[in-house]
C-alpha positions in Angstrom: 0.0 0.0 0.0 1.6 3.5 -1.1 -1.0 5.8 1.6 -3.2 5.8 3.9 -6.6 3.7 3.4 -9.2 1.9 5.5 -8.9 0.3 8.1 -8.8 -3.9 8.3 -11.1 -5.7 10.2 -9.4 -5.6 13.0 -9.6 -1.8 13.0 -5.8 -1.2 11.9 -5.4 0.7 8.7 -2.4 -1.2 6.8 1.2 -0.2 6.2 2.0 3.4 4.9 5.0 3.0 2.5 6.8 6.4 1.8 4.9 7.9 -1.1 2.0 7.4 2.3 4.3 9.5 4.1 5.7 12.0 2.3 1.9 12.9 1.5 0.8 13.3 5.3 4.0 15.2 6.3 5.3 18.9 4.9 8.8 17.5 5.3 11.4 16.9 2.7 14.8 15.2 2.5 17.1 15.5 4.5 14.3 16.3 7.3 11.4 13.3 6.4 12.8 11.4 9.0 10.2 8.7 8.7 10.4 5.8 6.2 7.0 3.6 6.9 4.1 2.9 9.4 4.1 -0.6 10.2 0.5 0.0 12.3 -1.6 2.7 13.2 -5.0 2.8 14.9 -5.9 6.2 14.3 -6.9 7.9 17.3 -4.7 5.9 19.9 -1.3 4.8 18.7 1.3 4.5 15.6 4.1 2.0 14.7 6.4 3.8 12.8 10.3 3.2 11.1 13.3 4.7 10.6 16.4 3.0 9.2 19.6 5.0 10.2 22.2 4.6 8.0 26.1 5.5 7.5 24.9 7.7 4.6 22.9 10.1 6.5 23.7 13.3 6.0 24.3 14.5 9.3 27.6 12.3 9.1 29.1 14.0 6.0 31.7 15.7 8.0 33.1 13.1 9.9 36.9 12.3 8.3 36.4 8.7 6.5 38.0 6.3 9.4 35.7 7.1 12.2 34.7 4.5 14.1 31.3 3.3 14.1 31.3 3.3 17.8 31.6 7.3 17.4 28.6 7.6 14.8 26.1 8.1 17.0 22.9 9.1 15.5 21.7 12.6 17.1 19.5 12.0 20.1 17.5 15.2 18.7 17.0 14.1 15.5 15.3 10.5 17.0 13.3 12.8 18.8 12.3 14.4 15.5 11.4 11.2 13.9 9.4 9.9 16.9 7.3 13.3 16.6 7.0 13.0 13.0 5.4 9.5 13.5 3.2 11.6 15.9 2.3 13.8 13.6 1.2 10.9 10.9 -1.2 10.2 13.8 -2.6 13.0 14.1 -3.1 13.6 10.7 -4.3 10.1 10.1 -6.8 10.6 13.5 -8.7 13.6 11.9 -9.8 15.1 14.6 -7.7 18.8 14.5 -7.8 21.2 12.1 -5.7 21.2 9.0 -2.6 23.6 9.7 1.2 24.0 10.4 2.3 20.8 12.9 4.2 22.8 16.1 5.7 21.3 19.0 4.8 22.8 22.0 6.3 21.0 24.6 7.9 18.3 25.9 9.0 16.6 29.4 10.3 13.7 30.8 12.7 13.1 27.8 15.3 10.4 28.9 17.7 9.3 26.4 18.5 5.6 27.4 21.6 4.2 24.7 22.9 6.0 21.8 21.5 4.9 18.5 24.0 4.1 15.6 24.0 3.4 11.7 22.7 -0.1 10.6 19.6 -0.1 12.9 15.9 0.3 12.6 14.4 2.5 14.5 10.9 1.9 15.8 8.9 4.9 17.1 6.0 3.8 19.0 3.5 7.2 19.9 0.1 7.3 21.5 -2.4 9.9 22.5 -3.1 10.9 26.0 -5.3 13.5 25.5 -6.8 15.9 22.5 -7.3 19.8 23.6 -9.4 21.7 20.9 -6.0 22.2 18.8 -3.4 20.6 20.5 -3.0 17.1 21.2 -0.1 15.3 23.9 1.6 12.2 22.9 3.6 10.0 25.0 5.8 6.9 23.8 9.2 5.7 22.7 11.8 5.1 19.8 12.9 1.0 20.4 15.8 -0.9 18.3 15.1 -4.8 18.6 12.7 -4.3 21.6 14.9 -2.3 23.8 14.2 1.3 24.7 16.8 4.2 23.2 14.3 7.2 23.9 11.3 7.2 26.2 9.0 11.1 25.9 7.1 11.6 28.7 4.8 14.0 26.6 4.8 16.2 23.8 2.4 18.5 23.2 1.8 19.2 19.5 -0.2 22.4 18.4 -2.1 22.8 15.2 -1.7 26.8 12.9 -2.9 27.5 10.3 0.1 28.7 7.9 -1.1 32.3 7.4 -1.1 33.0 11.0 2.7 31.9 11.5 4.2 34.5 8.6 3.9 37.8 8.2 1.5 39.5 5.1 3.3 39.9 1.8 5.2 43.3 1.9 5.8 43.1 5.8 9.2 43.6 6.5 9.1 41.7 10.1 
């Protein structure tokens, strides 16, 4: 399946390749930091991937020999991911307005081991709570079942574009 469609019988919509993706997020290369859904149940929780690789661009200036024990991924950019998987939920739950994804918050972060190249990263995200236009997510970023990042919460909040940048002509 290329996007999102409906939902099994067992209320799960399927797997959300890339094309899927790309069309649920505003993000583009190198900042789509989410490669699939494996499961959503749209409303409650998301299964999303991320394969890190050697070849991500955040690496680029790292001389040639360093040892893959010293490539560790950025513990901001999993975050990043895991709140892009978020926001595939939201977008895939319906309930907020269409509009500019924002974080708002987050607490309780705890970064647990360091992710490096050659893994897959699976970002598991659930709502807590919608609030008119903002919703809060809690979850975690696994590799083979073990925890690398657990969020407490995030709270996500939901703009329209035209109220985040100024008029045409405004020299702000």
């Amino acid at each position: 399946m290329t996007g999102p469609t409906t939902a099994d019988t067992a209320g799960r919509a399927p797997v959300i390749e890339l094309d899927g993706v790309r069309r649920l997020l505003p993000r583009r290369r190198p900042m789509l930091l989410v490669d699939r859904v494996l499961e959503v149940v749209p409303g409650e929780r998301i299964v999303a991937a991320k394969a890190v690789t050697c070849n991500e661009p955040w690496y680029a200036r790292l001389p040639e020999g360093t040892p893959a024990e010293r490539l560790g991924y950025p513990s901001a950019l999993v975050i990043e991911s895991w709140g892009q998987a978020a926001g595939i939920l939201s977008r895939l739950s319906g309930e907020l307005p269409e509009g500019m994804m924002l974080l708002a918050g987050l607490s309780d972060v705890l970064v647990h081991r360091t992710v490096l190249p050659g893994v897959l990263l699976e970002h598991r995200a659930r709502i807590v709570r919608s609030l008119g236009d903002h919703l809060i997510f809690e979850g975690e970023s696994l590799v083979d079942g073990r925890p690398m990042v657990s969020i407490g919460r995030m709270v996500m909040a939901f703009r329209p574009a035209s109220a985040l940048f100024p008029p045409d002509g405004d020299e702000r």
